[in-house]
Backbone as CSV, one residue per row, in Angstrom:
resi,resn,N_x,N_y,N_z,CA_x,CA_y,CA_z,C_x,C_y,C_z
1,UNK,15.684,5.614,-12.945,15.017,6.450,-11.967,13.632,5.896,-11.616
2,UNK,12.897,5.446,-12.674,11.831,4.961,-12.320,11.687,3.565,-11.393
3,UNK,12.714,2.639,-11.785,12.683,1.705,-10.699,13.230,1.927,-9.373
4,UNK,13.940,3.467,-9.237,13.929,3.585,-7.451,12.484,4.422,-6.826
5,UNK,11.823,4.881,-7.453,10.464,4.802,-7.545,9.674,4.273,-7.512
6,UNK,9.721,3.421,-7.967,9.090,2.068,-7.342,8.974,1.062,-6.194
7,UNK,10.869,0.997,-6.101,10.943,0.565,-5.338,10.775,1.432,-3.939
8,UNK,10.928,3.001,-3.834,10.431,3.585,-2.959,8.577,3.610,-2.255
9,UNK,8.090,3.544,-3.328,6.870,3.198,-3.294,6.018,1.962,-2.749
10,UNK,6.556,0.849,-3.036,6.523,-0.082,-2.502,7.037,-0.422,-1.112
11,UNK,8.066,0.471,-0.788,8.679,0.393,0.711,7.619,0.920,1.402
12,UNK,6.934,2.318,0.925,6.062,2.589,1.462,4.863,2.206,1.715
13,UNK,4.357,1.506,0.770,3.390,1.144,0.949,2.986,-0.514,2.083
14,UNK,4.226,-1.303,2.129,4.517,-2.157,2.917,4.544,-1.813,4.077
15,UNK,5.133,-0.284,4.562,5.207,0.410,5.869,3.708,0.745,6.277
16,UNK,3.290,1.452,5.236,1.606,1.634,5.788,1.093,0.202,6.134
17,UNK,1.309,-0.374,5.649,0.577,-1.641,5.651,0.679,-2.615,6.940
18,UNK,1.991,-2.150,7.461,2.868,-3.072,8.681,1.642,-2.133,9.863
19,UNK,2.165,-0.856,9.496,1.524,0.185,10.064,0.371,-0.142,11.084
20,UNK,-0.848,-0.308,9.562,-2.117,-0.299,9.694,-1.920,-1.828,10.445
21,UNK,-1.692,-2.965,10.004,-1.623,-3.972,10.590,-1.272,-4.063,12.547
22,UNK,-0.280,-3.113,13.024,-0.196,-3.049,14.341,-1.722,-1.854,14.651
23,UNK,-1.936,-1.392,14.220,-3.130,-0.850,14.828,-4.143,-1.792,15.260
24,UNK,-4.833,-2.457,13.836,-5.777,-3.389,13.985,-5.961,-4.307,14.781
25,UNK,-4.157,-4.834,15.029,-4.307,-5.220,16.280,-4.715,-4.605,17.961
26,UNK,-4.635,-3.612,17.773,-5.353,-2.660,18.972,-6.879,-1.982,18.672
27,UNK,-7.328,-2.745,17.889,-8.708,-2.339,17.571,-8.463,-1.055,16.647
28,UNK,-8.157,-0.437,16.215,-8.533,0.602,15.580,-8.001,0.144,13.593
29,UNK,-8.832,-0.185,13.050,-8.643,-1.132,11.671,-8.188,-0.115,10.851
30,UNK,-8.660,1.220,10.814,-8.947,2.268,10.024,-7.805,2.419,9.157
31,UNK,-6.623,2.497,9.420,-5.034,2.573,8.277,-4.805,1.087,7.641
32,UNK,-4.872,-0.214,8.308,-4.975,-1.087,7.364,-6.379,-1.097,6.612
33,UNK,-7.780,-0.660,6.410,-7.852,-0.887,5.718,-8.223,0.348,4.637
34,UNK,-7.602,1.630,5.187,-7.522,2.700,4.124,-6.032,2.258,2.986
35,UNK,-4.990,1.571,3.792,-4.322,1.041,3.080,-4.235,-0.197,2.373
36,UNK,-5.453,-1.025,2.555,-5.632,-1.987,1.686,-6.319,-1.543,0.178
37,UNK,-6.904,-0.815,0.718,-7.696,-0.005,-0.461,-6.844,0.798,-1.551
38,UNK,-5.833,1.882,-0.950,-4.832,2.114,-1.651,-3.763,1.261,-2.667
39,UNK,-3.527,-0.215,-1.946,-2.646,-0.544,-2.440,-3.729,-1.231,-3.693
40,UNK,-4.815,-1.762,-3.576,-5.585,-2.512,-4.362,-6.310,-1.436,-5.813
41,UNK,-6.214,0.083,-5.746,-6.447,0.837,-6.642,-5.310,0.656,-7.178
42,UNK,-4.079,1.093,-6.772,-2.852,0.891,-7.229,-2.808,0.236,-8.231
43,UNK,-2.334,-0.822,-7.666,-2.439,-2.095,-8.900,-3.713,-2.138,-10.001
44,UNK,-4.590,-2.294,-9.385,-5.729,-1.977,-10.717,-5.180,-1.086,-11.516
45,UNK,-5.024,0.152,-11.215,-4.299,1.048,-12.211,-2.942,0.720,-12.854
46,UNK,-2.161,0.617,-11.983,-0.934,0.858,-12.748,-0.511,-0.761,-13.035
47,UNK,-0.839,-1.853,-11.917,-0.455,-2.833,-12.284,-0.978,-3.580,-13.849
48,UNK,-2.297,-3.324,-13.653,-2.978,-4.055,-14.999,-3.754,-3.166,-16.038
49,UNK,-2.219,-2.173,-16.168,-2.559,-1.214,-16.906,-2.113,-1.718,-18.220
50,UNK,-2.137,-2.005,-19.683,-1.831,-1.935,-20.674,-0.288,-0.986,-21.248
51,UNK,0.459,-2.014,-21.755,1.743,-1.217,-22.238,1.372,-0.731,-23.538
């Protein structure tokens, strides 16, 4: 269960990211880089979290 969780998560977060990326291209940066930020806490946390 946890790895379709993940992998849901990651879908999502690639979508924000595609997302924010077609904005920026129309000037408005604001979702890529609220979602760069997201994905980069992320990982700090959970990625290089200690087992």
């Amino acid at each position: 269960m946890k790895f379709l969780l993940a992998i849901l998560a990651y879908v999502l977060i690639g979508a924000v990211l595609s997302w924010g990326m077609l904005l920026a291209v129309n000037g408005k940066p604001w979702l890529l880089v609220g979602g760069g930020i997201a994905y980069l806490t992320a990982l700090s946390k959970i990625g290089c979290a200690s087992h």
